[in-house]
C-alpha positions as CSV (number, residue, x, y, z in Angstrom):
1,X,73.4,103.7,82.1
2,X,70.3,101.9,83.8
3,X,68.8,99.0,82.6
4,X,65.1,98.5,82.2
5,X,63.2,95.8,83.1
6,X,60.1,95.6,81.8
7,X,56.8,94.9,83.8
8,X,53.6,93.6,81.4
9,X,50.2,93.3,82.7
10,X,47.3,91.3,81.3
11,X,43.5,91.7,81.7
12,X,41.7,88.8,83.3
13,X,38.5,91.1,82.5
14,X,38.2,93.3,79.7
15,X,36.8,95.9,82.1
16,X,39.9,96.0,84.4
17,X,41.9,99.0,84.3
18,X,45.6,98.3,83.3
19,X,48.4,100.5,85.9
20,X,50.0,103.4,84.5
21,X,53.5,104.1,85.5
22,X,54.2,108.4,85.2
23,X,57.5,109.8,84.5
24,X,58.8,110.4,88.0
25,X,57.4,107.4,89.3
26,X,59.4,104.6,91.1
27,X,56.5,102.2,91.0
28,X,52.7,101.1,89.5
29,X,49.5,101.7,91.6
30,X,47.5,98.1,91.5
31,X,44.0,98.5,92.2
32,X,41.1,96.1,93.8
33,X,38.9,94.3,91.1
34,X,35.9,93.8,92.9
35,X,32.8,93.1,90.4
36,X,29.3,91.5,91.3
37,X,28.0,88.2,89.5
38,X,26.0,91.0,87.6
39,X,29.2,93.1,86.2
40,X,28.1,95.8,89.1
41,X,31.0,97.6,91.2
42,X,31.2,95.7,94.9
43,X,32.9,96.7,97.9
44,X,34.5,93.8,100.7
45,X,34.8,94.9,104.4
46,X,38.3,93.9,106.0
47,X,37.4,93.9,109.6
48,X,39.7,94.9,112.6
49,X,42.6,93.0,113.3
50,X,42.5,90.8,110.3
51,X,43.5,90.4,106.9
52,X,41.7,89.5,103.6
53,X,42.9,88.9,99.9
54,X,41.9,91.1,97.5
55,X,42.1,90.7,93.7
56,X,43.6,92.9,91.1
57,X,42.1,91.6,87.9
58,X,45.6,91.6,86.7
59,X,48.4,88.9,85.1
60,X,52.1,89.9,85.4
61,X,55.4,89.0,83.9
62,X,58.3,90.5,84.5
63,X,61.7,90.5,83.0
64,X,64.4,88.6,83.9
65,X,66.9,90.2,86.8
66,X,64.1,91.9,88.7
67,X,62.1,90.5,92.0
68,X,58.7,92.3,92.2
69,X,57.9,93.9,95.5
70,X,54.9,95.4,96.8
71,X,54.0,98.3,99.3
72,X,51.6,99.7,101.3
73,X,50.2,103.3,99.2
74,X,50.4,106.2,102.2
75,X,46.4,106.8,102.1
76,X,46.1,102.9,103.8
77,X,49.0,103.3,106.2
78,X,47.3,106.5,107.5
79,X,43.9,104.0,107.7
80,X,46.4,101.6,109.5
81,X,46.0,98.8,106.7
82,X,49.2,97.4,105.4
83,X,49.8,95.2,102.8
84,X,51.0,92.0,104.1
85,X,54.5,91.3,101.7
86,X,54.7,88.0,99.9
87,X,56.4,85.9,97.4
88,X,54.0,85.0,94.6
89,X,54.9,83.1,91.9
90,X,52.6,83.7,89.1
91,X,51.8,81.3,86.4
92,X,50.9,82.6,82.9
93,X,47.3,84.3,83.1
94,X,47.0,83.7,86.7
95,X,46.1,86.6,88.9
96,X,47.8,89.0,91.1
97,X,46.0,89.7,94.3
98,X,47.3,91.5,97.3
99,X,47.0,90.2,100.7
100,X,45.5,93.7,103.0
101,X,45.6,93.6,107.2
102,X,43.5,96.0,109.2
103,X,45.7,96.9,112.0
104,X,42.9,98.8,113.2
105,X,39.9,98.9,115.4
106,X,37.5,100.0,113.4
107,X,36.0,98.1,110.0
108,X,37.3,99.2,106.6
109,X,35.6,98.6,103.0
110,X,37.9,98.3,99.8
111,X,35.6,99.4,97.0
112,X,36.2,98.4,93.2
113,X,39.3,100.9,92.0
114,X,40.8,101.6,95.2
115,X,44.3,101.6,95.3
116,X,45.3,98.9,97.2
117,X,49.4,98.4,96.6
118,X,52.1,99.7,94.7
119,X,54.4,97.7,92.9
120,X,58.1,98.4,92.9
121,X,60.9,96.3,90.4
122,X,64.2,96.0,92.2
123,X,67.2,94.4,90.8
124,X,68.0,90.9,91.9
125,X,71.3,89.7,92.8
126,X,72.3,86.3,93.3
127,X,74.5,85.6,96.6
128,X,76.2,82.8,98.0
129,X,76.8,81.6,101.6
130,X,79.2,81.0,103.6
131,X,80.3,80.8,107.0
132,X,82.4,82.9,109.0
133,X,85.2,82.4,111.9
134,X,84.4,83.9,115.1
């Protein structure tokens, strides 16, 4: 039998919406939080050949034996933006963001509810290491 780990999300904003995860998925869509001062949807232009941080809105914990990863969603890849892996540690209430490289030449905006990442749980295993004879 498979164990479940579970993946909780908080709201940093009351307005944010929280991921859904459907019954054949493998992972949850994140999506950019990206409000004006006066609580109006905004947009944020990555430009060509670099990256920018965008924010979720969203705290995470996880359960214990899983490492959170994240991926690129196909609609960005075909854009040629790619979400740049990396290992967040995430203190209680603090917020997720995901870290978004234009490999392109041309400008791209993230608007406010894009999908920007998917999240994917995969079991951890501890290892040791050692050293071979050659």
């Amino acid at each position: 039998m498979t164990e479940v780990t579970t993946m909780n999300f908080g709201k940093i904003h009351s307005d944010v919406t929280l991921p859904t995860l459907d019954k054949y998925d493998v992972g949850v869509l994140v999506r950019a939080y990206l409000m004006s001062e006066t609580g109006r949807p905004n947009k944020t232009l990555v430009p060509p050949q670099s990256t920018r941080q965008i924010r979720t809105g969203l705290a995470l914990e996880i359960g214990g034996g899983a490492t959170l990863t994240m991926h690129t969603p196909i609609d960005l890849i075909l854009r040629s933006l790619f979400v740049i892996p990396k290992f967040q540690t995430l203190d209680c209430g603090e917020e997720l963001t995901v870290l978004l490289y234009n490999g392109s030449h041309q400008s791209y905006y993230v608007c406010h509810e894009d999908p920007i990442a998917r999240l994917v749980l995969v079991a951890s295993m501890y290892m040791k290491v050692g050293e071979m004879e050659i």
